[in-house]
Structure formats: structure tokens, C-alpha cells
N, C-alpha and C positions, 0 to 999 in steps of 0.2 A: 460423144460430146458431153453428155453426163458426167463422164470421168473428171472431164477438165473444168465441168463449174464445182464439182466439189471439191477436186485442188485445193481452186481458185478459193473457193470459199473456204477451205482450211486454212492456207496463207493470210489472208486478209484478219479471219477470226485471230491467229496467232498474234497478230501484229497490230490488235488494232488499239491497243494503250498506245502506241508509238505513231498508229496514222491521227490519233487523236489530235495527240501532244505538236505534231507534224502542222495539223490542220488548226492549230490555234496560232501557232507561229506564223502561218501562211495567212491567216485573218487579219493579224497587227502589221504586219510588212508588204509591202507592194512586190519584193524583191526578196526570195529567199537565199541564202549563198551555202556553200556546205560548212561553214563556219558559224552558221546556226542549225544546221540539220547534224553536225558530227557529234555537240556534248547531249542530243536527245537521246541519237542513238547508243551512244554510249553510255548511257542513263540505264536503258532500256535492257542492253546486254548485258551489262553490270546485275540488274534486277531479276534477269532471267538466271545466272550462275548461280546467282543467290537462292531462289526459290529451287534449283534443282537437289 
């Protein structure tokens, strides 16, 4: 069980500039659609290629 909350908790820490950015869009909008969650993500992978 260990194994899996520190995954989880690897996953999250990785991503979590983009759950941020996620959860501020989901603050303003009642209604999120993948037409506001695709240019975050897309932000985010952009940002990542970059820092590699």
C-alpha cells in the first residue's frame, strides 16, 4: 500500500504547477470544458521539454 501513496504522491508533486493552474480555472468557471484544460496543459508540456 506504501508503494501506491508514494506513486501517487510522486504523480501529483510532478504535476502539481498544472493542478494548480487547473484549480484556478475551476475557481472562475462553474463549468470547465477541455477547451480550457487543453492550452494549460499544453503550457505545461511545452514548459516541461523546455526545462529537460
Amino acid at each position: 500500500m506504501a508503494r501506491y501513496y508514494m506513486k501517487t504522491k510522486q504523480i501529483l508533486m510532478q504535476d502539481r504547477a498544472f493542478l494548480e493552474a487547473l484549480a484556478d480555472v475551476v475557481a472562475d468557471k462553474k463549468t470547465v470544458t477541455y477547451k480550457d484544460i487543453a492550452p494549460i496543459r499544453e503550457k505545461f508540456i511545452a514548459d516541461q521539454k523546455n526545462a529537460a
